[in-house]
Structure formats: structure tokens, C-alpha cells
C-alpha positions in Angstrom: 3.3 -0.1 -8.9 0.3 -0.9 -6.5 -0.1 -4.4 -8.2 3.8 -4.8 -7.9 3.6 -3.5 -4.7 1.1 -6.0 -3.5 2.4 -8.8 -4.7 5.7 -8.7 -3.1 3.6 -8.1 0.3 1.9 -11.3 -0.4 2.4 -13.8 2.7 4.4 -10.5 4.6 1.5 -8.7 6.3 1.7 -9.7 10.1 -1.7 -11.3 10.9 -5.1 -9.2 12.4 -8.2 -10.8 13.9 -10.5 -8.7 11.5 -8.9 -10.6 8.5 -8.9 -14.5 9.6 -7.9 -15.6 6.0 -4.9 -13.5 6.1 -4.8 -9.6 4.4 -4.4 -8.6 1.1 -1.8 -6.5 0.6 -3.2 -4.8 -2.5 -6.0 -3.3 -0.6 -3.0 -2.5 2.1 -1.6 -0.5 -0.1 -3.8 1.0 -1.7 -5.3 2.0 1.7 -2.2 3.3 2.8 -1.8 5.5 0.1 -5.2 6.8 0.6 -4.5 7.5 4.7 -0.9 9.3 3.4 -2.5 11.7 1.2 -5.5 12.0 2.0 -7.5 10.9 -1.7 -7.4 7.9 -4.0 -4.6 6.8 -5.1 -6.7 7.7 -8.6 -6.9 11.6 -7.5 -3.3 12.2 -6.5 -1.7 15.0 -8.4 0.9 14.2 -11.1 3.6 16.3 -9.5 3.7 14.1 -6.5 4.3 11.4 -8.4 8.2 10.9 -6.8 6.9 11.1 -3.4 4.0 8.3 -4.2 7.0 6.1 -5.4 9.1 7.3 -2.3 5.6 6.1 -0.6 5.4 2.5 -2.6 8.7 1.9 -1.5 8.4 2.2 2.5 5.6 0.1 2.5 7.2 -2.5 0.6 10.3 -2.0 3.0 8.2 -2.0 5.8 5.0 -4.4 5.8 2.8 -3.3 8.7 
């Protein structure tokens, strides 16, 4: 879902002076799910697998 994810955000991330050649929105999202719950995205429990999709989802609604 990260590499789905990711690509869709391809070309959507708004522009930041730390990243001149544009972001990439795999790290973006991986990142993000690693700010949200506080781990990897590797070492997040099983049973909060809905709200990791719920997660996936808003970022790919709402590229930031």
C-alpha cells in the first residue's frame, strides 16, 4: 500500500527548499506513518492494520 501510495503522490507533493529536485512521496509516506505511530511502518502491530489503511488513505487524499 506504501508503494501504491507513493506512486499516486508522484508529481502532487507541494514543493520545499530542502528537496530542490522535487520529494519523493514514498519516503513521504513512509515518514508519515512513522510520525503517526510512532515506529516503522515494519513494527506496527497487526491489529492496527484498519487504522494504517484509514492512515494510507488521508495522505493519499491529502498530499502535504
Amino acid at each position: 500500500m506504501i508503494q501504491e501510495a507513493g506512486l499516486y503522490l508522484q508529481g502532487q507533493l507541494p514543493e520545499h527548499p530542502n528537496h530542490p529536485k522535487g520529494r519523493n512521496p514514498y519516503a513521504h509516506v513512509a515518514l508519515a506513518l512513522k510520525d503517526k505511530f510512532n515506529t516503522s511502518y515494519k513494527d506496527i502491530e497487526d491489529n492496527r492494520f484498519d487504522e494504517v489503511v484509514d492512515y494510507i488513505n488521508y495522505l493519499k487524499e491529502n498530499p502535504s
